[in-house]
Structure formats: structure tokens, C-alpha cells
TIVEX-541698 format. One line per 10 residues: their letters; for each residue x, z, y of C-alpha. Coordinates in Angstrom, 2 decimals. Layout:
// residues N
a	X/Z/Y ~ ...
END
This chain:
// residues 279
xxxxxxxxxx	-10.18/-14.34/175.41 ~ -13.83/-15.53/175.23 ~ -15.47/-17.94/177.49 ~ -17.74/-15.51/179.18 ~ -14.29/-13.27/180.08 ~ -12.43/-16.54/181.62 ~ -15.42/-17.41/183.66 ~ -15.47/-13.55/184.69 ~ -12.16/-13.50/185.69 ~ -12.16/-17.11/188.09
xxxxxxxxxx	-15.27/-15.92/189.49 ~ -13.50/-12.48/190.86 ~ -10.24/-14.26/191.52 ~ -12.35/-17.12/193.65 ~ -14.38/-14.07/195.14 ~ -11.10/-11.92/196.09 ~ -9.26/-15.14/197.49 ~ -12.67/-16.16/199.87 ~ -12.53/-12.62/201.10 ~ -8.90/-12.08/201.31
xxxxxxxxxx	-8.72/-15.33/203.59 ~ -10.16/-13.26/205.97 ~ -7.03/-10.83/206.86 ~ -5.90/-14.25/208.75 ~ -8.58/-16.23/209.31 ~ -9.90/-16.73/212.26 ~ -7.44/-16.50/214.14 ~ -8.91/-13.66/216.44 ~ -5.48/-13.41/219.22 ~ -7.33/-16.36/220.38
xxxxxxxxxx	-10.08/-14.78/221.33 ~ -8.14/-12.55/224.20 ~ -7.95/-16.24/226.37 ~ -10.40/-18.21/225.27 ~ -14.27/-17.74/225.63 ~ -15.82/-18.10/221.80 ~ -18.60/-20.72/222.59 ~ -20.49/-21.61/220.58 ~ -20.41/-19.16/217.86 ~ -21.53/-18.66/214.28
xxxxxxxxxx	-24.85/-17.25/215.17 ~ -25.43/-19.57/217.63 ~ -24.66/-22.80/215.32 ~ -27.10/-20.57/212.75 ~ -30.16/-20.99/215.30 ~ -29.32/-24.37/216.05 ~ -30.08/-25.35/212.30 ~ -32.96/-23.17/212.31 ~ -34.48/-25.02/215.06 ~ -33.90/-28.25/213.11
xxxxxxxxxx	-35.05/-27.04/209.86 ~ -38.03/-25.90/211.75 ~ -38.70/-29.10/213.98 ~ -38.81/-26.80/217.67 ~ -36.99/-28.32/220.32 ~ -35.36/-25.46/221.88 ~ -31.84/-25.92/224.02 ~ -29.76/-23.05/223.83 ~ -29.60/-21.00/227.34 ~ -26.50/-19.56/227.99
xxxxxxxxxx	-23.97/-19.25/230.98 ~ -20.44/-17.14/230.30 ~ -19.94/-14.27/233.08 ~ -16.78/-12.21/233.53 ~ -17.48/-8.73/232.82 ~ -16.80/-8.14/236.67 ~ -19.61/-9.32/237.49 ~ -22.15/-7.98/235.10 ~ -24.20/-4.71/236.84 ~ -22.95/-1.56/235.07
xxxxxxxxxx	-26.39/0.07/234.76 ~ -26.93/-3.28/231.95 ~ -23.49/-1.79/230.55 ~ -24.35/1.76/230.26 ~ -27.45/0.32/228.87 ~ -26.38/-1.56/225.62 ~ -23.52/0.88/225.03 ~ -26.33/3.68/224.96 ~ -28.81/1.52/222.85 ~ -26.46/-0.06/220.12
xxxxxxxxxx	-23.16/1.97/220.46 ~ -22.91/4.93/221.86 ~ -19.69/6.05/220.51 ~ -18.13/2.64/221.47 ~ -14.68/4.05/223.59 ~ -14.60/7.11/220.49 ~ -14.47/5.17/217.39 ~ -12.11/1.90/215.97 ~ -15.06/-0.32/214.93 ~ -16.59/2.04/212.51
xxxxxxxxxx	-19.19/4.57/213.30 ~ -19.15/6.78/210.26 ~ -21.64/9.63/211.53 ~ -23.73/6.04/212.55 ~ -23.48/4.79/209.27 ~ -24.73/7.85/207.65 ~ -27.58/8.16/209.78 ~ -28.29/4.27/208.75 ~ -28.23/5.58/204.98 ~ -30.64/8.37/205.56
xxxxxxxxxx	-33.10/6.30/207.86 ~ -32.98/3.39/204.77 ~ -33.72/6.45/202.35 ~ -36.93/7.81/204.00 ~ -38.39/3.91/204.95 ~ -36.81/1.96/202.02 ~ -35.92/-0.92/204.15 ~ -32.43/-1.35/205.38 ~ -31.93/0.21/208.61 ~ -28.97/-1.06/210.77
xxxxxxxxxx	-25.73/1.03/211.71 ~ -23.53/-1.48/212.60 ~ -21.78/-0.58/216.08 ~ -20.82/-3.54/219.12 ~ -17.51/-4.67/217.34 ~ -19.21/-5.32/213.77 ~ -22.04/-7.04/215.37 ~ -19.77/-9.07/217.33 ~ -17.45/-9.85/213.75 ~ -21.19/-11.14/212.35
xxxxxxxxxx	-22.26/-13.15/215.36 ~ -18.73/-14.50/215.93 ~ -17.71/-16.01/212.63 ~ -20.34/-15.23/210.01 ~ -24.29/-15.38/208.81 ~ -26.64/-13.03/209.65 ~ -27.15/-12.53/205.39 ~ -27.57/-8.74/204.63 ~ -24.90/-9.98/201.80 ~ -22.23/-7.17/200.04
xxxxxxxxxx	-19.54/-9.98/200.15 ~ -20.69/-10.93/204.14 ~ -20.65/-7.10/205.12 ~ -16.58/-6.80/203.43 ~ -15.98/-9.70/205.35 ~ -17.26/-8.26/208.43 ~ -15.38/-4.86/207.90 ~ -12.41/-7.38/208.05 ~ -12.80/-9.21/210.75 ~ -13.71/-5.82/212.31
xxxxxxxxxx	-10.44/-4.23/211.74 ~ -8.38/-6.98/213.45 ~ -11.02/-7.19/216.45 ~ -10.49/-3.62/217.31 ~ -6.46/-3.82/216.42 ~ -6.22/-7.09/218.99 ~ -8.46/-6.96/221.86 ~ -8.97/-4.05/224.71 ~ -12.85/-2.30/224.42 ~ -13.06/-4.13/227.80
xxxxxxxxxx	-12.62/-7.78/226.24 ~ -15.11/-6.90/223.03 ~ -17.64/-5.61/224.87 ~ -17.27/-8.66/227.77 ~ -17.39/-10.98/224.54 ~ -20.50/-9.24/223.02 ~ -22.75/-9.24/225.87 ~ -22.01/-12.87/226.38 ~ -23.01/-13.81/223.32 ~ -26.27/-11.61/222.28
xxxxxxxxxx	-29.29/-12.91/221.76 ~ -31.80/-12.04/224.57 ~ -34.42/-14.43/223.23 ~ -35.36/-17.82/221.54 ~ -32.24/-19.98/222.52 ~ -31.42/-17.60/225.36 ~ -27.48/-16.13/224.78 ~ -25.64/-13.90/227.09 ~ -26.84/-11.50/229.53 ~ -26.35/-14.20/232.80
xxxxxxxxxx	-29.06/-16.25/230.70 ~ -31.08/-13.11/230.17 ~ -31.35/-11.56/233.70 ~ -32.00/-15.00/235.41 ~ -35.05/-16.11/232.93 ~ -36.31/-12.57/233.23 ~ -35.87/-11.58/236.23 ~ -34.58/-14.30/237.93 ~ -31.15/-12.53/239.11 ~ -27.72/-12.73/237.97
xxxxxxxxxx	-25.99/-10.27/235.68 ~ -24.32/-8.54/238.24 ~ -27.56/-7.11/239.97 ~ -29.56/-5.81/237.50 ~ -31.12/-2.67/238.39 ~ -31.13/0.40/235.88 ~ -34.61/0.11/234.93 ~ -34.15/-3.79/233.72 ~ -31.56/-2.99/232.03 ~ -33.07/-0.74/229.68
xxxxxxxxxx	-35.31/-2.84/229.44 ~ -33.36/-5.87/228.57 ~ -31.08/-3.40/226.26 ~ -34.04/-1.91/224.23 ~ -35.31/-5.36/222.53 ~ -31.38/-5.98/221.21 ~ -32.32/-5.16/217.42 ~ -34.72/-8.01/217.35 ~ -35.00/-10.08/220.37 ~ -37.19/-12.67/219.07
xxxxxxxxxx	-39.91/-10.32/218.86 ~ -39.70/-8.22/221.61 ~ -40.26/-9.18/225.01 ~ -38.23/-7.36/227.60 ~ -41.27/-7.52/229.55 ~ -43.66/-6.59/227.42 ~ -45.94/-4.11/226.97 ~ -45.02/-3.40/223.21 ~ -44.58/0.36/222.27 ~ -41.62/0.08/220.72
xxxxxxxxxx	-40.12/-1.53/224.02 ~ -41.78/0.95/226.20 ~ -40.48/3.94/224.01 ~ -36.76/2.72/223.48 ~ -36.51/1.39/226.86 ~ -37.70/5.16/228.15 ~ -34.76/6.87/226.40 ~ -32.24/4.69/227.69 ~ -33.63/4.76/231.11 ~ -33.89/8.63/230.52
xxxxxxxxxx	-30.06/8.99/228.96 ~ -28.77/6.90/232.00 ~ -30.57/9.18/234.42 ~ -29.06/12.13/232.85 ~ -25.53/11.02/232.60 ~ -25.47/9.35/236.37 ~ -22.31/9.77/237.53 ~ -18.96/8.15/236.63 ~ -17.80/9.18/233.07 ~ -14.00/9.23/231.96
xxxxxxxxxx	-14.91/7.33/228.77 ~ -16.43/4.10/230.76 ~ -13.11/3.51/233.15 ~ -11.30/1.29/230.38 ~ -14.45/-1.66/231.20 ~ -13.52/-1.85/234.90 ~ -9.93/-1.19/234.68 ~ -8.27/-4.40/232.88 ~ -4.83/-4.30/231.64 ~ -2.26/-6.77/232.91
xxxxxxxxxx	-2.32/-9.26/230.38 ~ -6.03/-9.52/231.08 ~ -5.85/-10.29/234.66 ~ -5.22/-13.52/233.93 ~ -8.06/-16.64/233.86 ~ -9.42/-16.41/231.03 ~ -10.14/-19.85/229.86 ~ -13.78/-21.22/230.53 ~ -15.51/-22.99/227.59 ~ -15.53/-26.37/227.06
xxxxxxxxxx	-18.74/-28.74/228.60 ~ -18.97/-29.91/225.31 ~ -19.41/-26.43/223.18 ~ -21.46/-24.25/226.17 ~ -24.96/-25.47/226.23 ~ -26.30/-24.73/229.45 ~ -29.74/-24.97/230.34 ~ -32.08/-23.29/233.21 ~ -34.15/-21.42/232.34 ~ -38.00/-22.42/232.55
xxxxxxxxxx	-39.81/-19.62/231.80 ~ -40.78/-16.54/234.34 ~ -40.41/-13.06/233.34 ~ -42.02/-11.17/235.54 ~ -42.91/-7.38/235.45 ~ -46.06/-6.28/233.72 ~ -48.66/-5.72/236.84 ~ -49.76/-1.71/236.86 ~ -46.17/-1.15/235.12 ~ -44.73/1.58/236.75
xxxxxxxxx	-40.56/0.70/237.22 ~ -38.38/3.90/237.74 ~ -36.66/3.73/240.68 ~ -32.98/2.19/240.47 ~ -30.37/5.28/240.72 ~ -27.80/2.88/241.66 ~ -25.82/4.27/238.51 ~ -22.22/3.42/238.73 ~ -19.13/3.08/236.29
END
């Protein structure tokens, strides 16, 4: 066996053992009582920040999924998973459309539904890696084999990015609107929901076309489904062995700052009026 054969072989055996590590690690059954703060993502921007000498404090305050408006939830499950309660992690009709979209623009268009973007933020980079995206599918699997869709999607919107440093959507509503989570109307959250694929440069406020346009549909979709839906009831009906506390982060690992920016609605900016939409 020739050199260039060994080194071959170690480099696939190292390769299968860092990915095969991740059938049991983490250790995601810890995840269903304790609050995952901070995470990956967040330590990633934390270095970025460094490495880029801004002084930015992360903004970020954990909220039970009781008390986070339902128009915000109809909102993200519209704008980055819409067949969230229908699938176990993996959109495959998504995926394809990701494929075709990447075909006609030649970039890499995104297809990744709530529970592999919660995988990512939770545990890994945000590198468009091979390797990082079998890892993901991983951690994926055991996500959606472990926790209720209730406790994914309560982890996932408290730890999205809503802006520079801001994480979580208590964070988000109070430095753009200056209200809690819980009473967002359904305009803001489309709003908030639409700038989700990159919120570092879109504004949830602004008057970007691309926010205006996404925002729109959701809005739009929202209006048109209105009433309670059969598929929504597992998010406000917790099983038993979620009725218990939760535990709370640490003081240590939550960084919470106010938040010291306004966010007020563009003047001349028409806002739908709230349908008091319901789950």
C-alpha cells in the first residue's frame, strides 16, 4: 500500500469518526429542560465582533412560547417553514425547489426548514460546508426524534437572529417596536418574519423592496388562512412532560442587554390593520 493510499484512508476514517460523533453528541434530551444559551451561532458573532473591533453586546431575553403573539408564529412558520407540523425535519419538495432556484441564479439558494436551521445555529458554523450540512442532517434527525414541534419551534424563535447582536423574538419586538413578544400585531410580525434569511441586512422597518414584498405575502397568507387551523394546536397544547419549568439560563451564559435603538414605523407607511389572528 502506497503512501498516498494510507494517507487516503486516515483522512476518511478521521472524516467518518468526526461525523459519526455526531449520532451522540450533543447530547440533545437536554435540550427538552434546559434553555440552549448561548449557542453556536451566537459564540460565532461574538468572535466576529472581535475580529472586527465593534463593540456590540448581544440582546437577547428567553420567552416561553406562551407568551409569544401567535400572529409572529403563523408568521415565521409561513416565511421559513411552511410544512413545519407535515414533515420530520426534511422538506424534500423544499429542497427541490432550493435545487431549481440555485440552477436558474447559480448561487446557492436556501431550503433548509426550522429544525435544520435550528441543528446549524445550535451546535454548528454557519459554513455552506458538505461535511457541516451531513452533520446537520444528523443532528436534525435526533432533534425531530426527541423534542415535541412545540419545544423546536419555542427554541428557534428564541434564538434567531433579528439583527446585529439582537437574538430571540422578546429582543426583537421590544427594540422594534418597543413591545413584548406576546403582543405583536399581525402586520409586525410579517414584518419581523420577512427579514429572517438575512437579518443583518434587512431592516424590519425598512423601506427595502424585498422587505415590503415578502412581508406582503405573509401578511396576505395570514389574512387568508385567519382562523384556527388543526395543524397549529400542537404549539399551544403542551404535553405533560412539558408542563414543567423549564430551566432558565444561567446569568452567566444569557447576555442581556436593553435595547437602545428605536424602531419605529416608516412615516406614510400604510400598516394593515391587525386581524387579531389566533392559533
Amino acid at each position: 500500500m502506497n503512501k498516498f493510499l494510507k494517507f487516503t484512508l486516515i483522512i476518511l476514517a478521521l472524516g467518518a469518526v468526526d461525523i459519526g460523533r455526531y449520532f451522540v453528541y450533543p447530547g440533545v434530551d437536554a435540550l427538552k429542560e434546559t434553555n440552549p444559551i448561548p449557542t453556536a451561532f451566537m459564540e460565532f458573532r461574538k468572535e466576529q465582533w472581535a475580529d472586527e473591533n465593534r463593540n456590540i453586546k448581544m440582546n437577547h431575553t428567553w420567552v416561553k412560547i406562551g407568551n409569544i403573539s401567535p400572529n409572529i408564529i403563523k408568521a415565521v412558520l409561513i416565511a421559513e417553514d411552511d410544512g413545519f407540523y407535515n414533515h420530520d425535519g426534511f422538506d424534500i419538495k423544499g429542497m427541490e425547489n432550493a435545487i431549481e432556484r440555485s440552477i436558474k441564479k447559480g448561487t446557492l439558494a436556501g431550503g433548509s426548514t426550522i429544525s435544520q436551521q435550528l441543528s446549524k445555529n445550535l451546535y454548528l458554523s454557519p459554513s455552506k460546508n458538505p461535511i457541516r450540512k451531513i452533520k446537520e442532517a444528523i443532528i436534525t434527525y435526533r432533534i425531530e426524534k426527541t423534542l415535541s414541534k412545540r419545544r423546536i419551534l419555542e427554541i428557534y424563535l428564541n434564538i434567531a437572529e433579528w439583527g446585529d447582536g439582537i437574538f430571540g423574538i422578546e429582543a426583537a419586538a421590544r427594540h422594534y417596536y418597543h413591545k413584548s413578544a406576546n403582543n405583536l400585531t399581525a402586520f409586525e410580525a410579517s414584518r419581523l418574519a420577512s427579514v429572517l434569511p438575512n437579518p443583518i441586512r434587512y431592516d424590519p422597518n425598512g423601506n427595502q423592496k424585498y422587505v415590503k414584498n415578502r412581508a406582503n405575502v405573509i401578511y396576505k397568507t395570514m389574512e387568508k388562512r385567519g382562523v384556527i387551523q388543526s395543524v397549529y394546536q400542537e404549539v399551544m397544547t403542551p404535553k405533560k412532560e412539558e408542563e414543567a419549568v423549564v430551566a432558565e439560563p444561567t446569568e452567566e451564559n444569557s447576555s442581556i442587554e436593553p435595547s437602545e435603538q428605536s424602531g419605529e414605523s416608516q412615516k406614510g407607511e400604510e400598516q394593515p390593520a391587525d386581524n387579531n389572528l389566533t392559533i
